[in-house]
Gaussian input, Z-matrix of N, CA and C with variables (Angstrom, degrees):
# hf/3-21g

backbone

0 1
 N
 C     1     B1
 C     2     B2     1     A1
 N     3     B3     2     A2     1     D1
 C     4     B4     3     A3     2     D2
 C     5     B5     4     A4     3     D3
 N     6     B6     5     A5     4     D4
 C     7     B7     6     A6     5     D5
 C     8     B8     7     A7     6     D6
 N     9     B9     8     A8     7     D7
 C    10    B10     9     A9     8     D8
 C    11    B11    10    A10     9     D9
 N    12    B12    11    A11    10    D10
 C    13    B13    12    A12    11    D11
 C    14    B14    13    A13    12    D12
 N    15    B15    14    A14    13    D13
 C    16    B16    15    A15    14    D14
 C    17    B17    16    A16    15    D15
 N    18    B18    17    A17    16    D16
 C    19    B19    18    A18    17    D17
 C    20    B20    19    A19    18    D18
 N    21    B21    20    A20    19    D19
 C    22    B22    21    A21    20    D20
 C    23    B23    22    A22    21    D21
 N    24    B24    23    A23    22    D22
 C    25    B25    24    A24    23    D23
 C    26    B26    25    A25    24    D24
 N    27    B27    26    A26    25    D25
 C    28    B28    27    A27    26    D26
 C    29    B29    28    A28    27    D27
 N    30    B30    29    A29    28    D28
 C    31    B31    30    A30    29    D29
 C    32    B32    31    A31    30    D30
 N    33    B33    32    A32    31    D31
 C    34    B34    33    A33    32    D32
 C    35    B35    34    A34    33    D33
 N    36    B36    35    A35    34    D34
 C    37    B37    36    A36    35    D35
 C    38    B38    37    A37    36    D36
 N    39    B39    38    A38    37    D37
 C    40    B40    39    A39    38    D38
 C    41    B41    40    A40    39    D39
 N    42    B42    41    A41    40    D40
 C    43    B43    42    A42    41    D41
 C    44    B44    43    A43    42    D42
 N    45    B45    44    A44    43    D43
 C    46    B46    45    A45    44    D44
 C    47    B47    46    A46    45    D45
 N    48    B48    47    A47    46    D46
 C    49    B49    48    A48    47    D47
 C    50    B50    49    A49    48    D48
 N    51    B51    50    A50    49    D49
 C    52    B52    51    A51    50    D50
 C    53    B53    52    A52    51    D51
 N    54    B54    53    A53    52    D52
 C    55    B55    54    A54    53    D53
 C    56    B56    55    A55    54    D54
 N    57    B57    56    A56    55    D55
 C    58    B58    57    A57    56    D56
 C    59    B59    58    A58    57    D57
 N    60    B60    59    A59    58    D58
 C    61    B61    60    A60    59    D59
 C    62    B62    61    A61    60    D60
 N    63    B63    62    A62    61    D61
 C    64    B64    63    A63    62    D62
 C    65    B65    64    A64    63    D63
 N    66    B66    65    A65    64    D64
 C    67    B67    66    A66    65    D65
 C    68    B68    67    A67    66    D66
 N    69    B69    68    A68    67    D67
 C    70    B70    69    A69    68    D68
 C    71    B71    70    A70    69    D69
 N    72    B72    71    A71    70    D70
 C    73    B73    72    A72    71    D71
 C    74    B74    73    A73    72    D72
 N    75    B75    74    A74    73    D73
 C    76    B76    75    A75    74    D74
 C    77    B77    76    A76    75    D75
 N    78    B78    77    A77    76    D76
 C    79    B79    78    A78    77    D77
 C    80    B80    79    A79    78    D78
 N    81    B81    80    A80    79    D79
 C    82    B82    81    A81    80    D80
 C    83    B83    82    A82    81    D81
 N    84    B84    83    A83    82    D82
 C    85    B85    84    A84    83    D83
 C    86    B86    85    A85    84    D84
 N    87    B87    86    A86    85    D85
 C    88    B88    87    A87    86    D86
 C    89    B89    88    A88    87    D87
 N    90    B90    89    A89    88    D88
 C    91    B91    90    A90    89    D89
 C    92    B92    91    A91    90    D90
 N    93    B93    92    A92    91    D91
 C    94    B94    93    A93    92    D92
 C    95    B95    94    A94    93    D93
 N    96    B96    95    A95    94    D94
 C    97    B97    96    A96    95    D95
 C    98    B98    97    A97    96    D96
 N    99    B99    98    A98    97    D97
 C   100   B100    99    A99    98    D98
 C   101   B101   100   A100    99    D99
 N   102   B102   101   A101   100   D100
 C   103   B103   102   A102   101   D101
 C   104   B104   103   A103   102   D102
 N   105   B105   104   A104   103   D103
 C   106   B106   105   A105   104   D104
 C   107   B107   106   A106   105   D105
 N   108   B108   107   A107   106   D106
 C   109   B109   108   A108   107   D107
 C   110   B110   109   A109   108   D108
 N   111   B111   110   A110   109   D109
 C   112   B112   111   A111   110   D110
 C   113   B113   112   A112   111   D111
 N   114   B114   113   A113   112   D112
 C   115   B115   114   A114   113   D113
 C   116   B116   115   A115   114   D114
 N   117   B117   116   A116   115   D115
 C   118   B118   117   A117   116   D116
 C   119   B119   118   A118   117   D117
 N   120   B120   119   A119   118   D118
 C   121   B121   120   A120   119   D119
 C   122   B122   121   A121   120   D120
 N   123   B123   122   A122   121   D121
 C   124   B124   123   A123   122   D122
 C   125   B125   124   A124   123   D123
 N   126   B126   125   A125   124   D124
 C   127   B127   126   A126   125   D125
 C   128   B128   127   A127   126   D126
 N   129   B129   128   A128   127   D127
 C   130   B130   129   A129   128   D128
 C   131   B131   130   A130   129   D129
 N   132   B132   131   A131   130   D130
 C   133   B133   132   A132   131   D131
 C   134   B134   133   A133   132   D132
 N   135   B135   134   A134   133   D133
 C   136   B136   135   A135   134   D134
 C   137   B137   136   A136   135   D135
 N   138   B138   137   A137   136   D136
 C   139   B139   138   A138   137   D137
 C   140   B140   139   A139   138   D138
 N   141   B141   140   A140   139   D139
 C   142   B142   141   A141   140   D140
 C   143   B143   142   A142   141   D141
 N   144   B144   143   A143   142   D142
 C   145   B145   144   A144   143   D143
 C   146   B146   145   A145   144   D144
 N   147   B147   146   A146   145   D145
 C   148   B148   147   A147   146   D146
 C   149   B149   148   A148   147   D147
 N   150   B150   149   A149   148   D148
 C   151   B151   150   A150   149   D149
 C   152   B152   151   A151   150   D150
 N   153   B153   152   A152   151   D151
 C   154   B154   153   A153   152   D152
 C   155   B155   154   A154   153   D153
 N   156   B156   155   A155   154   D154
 C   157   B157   156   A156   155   D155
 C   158   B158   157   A157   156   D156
 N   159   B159   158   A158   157   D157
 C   160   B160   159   A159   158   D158
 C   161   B161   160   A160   159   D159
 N   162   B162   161   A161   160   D160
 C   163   B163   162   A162   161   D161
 C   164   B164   163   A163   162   D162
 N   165   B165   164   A164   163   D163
 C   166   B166   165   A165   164   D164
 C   167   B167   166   A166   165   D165
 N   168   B168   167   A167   166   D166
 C   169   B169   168   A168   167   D167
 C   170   B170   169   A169   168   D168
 N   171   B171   170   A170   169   D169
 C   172   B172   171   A171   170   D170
 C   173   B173   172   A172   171   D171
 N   174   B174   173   A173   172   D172
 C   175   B175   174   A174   173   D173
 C   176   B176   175   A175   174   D174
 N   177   B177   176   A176   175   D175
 C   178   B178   177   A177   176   D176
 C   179   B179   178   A178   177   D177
 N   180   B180   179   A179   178   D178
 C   181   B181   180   A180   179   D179
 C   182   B182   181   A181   180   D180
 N   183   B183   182   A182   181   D181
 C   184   B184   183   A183   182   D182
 C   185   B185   184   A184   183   D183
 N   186   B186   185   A185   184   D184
 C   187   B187   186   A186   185   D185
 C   188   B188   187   A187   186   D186
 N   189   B189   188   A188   187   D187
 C   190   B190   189   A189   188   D188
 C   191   B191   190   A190   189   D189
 N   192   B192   191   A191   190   D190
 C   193   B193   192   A192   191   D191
 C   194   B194   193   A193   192   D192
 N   195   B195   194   A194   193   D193
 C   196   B196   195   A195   194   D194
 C   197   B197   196   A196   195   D195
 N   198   B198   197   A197   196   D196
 C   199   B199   198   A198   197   D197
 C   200   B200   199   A199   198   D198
 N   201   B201   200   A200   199   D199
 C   202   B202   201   A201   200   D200
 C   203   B203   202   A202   201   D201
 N   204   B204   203   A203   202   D202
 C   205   B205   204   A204   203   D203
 C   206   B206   205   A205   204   D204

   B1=1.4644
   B2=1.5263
   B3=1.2619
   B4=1.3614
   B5=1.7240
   B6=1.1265
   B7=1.3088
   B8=1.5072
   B9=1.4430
   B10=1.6796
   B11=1.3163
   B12=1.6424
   B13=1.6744
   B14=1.5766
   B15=0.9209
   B16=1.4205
   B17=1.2627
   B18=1.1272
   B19=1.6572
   B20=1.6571
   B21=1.3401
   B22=1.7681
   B23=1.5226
   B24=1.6612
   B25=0.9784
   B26=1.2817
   B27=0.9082
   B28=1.7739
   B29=1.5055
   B30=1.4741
   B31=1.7643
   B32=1.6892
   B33=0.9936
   B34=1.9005
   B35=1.5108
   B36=1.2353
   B37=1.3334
   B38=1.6746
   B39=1.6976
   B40=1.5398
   B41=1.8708
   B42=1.4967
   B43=1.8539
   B44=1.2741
   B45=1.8747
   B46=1.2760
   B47=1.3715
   B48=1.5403
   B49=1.2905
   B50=1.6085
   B51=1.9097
   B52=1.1630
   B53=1.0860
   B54=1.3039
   B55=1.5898
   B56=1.5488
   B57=1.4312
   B58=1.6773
   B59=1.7705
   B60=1.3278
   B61=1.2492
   B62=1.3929
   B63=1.4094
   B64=1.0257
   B65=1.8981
   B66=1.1405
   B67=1.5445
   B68=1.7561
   B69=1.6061
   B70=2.0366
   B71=1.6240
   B72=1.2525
   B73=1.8434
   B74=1.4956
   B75=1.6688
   B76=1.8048
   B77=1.3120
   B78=1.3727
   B79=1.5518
   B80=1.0447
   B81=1.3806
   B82=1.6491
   B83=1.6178
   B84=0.9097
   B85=2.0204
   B86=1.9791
   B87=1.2786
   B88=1.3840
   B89=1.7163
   B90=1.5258
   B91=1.3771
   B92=1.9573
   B93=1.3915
   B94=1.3542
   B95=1.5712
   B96=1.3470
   B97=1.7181
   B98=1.9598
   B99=1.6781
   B100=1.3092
   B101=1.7922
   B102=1.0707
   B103=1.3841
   B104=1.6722
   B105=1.8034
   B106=1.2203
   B107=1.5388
   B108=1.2625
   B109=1.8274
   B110=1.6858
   B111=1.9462
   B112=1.3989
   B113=2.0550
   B114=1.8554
   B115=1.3970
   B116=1.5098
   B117=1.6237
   B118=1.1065
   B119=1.7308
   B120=0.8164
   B121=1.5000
   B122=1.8901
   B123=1.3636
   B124=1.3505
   B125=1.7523
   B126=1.4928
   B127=1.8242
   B128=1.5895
   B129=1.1184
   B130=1.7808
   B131=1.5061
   B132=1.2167
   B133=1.4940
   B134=1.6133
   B135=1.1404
   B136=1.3678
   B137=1.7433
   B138=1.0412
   B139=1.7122
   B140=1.8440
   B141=0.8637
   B142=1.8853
   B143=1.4418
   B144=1.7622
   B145=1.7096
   B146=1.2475
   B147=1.5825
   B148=1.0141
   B149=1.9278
   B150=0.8958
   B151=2.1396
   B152=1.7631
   B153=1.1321
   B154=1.4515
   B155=1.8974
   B156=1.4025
   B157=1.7053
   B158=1.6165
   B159=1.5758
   B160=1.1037
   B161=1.7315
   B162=1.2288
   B163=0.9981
   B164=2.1173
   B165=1.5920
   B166=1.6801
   B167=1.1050
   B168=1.6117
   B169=1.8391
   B170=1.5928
   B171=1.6996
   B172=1.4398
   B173=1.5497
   B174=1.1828
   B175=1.2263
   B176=1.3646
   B177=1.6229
   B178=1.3110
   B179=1.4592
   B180=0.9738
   B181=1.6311
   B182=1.7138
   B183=1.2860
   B184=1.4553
   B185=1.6307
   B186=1.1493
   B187=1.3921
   B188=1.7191
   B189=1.1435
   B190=1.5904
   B191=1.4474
   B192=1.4720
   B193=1.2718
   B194=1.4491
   B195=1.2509
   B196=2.3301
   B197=1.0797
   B198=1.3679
   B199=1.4214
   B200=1.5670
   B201=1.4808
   B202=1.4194
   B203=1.5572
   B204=1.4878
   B205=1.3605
   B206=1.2649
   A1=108.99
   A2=117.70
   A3=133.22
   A4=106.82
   A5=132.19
   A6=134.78
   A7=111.71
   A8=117.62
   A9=114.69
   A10=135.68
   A11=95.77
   A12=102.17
   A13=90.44
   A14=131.95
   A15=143.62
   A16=99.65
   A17=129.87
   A18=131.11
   A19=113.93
   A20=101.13
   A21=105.38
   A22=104.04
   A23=124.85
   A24=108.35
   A25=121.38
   A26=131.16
   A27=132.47
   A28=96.88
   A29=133.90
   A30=106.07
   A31=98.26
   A32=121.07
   A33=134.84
   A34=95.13
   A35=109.36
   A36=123.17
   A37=137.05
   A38=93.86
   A39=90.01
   A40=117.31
   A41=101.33
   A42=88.60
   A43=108.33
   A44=111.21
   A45=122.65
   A46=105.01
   A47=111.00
   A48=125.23
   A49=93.92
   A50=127.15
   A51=110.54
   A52=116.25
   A53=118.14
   A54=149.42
   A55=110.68
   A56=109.22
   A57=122.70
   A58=117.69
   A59=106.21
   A60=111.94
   A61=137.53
   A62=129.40
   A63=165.19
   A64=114.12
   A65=101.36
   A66=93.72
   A67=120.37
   A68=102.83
   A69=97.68
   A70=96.86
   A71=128.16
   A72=117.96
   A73=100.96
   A74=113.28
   A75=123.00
   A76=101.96
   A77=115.51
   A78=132.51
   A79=116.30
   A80=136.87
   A81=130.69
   A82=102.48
   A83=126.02
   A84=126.93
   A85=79.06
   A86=95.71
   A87=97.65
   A88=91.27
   A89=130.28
   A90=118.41
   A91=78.20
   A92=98.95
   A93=112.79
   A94=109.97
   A95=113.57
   A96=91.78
   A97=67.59
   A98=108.87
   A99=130.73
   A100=106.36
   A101=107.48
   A102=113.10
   A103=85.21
   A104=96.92
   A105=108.33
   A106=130.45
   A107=97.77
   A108=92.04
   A109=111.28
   A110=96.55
   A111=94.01
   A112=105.56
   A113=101.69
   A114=109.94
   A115=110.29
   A116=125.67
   A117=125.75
   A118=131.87
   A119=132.05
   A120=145.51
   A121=89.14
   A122=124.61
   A123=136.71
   A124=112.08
   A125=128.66
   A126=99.42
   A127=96.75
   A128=110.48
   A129=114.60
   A130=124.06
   A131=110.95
   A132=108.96
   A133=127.95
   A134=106.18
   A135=109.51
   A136=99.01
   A137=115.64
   A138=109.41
   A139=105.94
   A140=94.50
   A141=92.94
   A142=121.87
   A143=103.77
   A144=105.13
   A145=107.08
   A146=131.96
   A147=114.53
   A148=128.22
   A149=103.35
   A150=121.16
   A151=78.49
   A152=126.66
   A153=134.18
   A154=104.30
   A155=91.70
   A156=91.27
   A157=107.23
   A158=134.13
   A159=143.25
   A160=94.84
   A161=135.38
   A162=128.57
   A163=87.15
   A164=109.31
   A165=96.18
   A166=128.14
   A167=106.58
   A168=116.73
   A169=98.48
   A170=113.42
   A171=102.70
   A172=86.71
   A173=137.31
   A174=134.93
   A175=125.76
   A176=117.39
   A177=139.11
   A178=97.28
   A179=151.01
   A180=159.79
   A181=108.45
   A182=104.33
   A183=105.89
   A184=129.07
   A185=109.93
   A186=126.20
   A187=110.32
   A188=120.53
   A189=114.73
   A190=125.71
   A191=128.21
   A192=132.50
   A193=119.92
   A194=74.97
   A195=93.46
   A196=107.80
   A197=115.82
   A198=114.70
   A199=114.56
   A200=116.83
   A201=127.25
   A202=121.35
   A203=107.43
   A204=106.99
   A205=145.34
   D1=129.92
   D2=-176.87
   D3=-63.77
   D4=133.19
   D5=160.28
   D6=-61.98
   D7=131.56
   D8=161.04
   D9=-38.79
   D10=-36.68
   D11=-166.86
   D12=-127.92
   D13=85.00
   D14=-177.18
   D15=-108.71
   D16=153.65
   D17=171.46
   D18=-117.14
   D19=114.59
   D20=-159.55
   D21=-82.54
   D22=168.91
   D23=-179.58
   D24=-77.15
   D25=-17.20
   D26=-178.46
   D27=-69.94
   D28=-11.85
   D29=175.27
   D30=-79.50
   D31=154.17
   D32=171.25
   D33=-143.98
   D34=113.55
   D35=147.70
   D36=-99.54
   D37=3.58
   D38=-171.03
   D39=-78.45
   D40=23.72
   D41=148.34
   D42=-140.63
   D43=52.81
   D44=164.72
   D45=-84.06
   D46=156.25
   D47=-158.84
   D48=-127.37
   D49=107.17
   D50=-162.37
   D51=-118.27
   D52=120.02
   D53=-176.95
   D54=116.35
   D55=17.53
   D56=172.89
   D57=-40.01
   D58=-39.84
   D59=165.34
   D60=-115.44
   D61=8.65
   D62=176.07
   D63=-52.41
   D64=-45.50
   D65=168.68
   D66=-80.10
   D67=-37.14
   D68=169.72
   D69=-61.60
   D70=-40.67
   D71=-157.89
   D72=-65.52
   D73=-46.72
   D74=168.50
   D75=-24.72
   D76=-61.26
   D77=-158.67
   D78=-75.55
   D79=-35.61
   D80=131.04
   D81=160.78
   D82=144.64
   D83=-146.60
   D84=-128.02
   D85=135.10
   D86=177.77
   D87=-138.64
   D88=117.96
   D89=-154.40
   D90=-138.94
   D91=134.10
   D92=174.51
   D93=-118.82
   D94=158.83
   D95=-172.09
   D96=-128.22
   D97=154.65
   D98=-173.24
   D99=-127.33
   D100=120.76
   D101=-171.81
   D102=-60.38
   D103=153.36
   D104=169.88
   D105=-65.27
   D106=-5.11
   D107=-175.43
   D108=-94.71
   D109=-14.07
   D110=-176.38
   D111=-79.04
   D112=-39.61
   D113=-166.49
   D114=-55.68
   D115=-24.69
   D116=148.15
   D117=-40.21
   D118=-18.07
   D119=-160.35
   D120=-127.72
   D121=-66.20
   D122=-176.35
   D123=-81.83
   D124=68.85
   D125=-153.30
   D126=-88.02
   D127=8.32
   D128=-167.27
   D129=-145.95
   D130=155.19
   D131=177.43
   D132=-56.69
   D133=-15.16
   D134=-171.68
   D135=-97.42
   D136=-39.75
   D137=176.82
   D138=-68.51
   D139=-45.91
   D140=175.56
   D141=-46.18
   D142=-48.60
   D143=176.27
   D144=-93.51
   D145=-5.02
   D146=149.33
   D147=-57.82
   D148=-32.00
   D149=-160.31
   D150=-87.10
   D151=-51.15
   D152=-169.44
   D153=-56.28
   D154=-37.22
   D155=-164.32
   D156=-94.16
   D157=-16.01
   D158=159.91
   D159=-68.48
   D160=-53.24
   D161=-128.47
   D162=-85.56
   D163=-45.46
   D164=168.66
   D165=-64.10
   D166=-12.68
   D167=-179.49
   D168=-67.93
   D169=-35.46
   D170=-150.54
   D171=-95.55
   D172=8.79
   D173=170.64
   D174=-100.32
   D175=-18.97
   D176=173.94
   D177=-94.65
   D178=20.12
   D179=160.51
   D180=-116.51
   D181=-42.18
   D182=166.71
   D183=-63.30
   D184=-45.88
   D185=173.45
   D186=-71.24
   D187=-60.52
   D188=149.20
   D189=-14.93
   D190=-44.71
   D191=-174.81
   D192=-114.36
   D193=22.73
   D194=172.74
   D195=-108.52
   D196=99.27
   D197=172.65
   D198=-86.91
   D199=131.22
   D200=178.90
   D201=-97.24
   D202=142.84
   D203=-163.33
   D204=76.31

């Protein structure tokens, strides 16, 4: 019976660098997964928090001009 977590030969890590990312993950990893039809339109991090950062601007302008009561 095969083990679950077996390590096959095609992984090579010997010019892994270990704890290479370890201080941003400390700092806190916030990982979103983007349906494929959007990452087409968005292919990168910088267009995403860009559309993200118009998109609370256009909501913090919206809420501004709601008058309650």
């Amino acid at each position: 019976m095969k083990k679950e977590y077996e390590m096959l030969p095609e992984y090579d890590f010997s010019n892994g660098i270990r704890g290479k990312y370890a201080k941003r993950y400390k700092e806190g990893v916030n990982i979103v997964k983007i349906d494929r039809d959007i990452s087409k339109i968005f292919p990168d991090t910088k267009s995403v928090n860009e559309a993200l950062r118009t998109l609370i601007h256009l909501m913090s302008i919206n809420q501004k001009n709601v008058q309650v009561g």
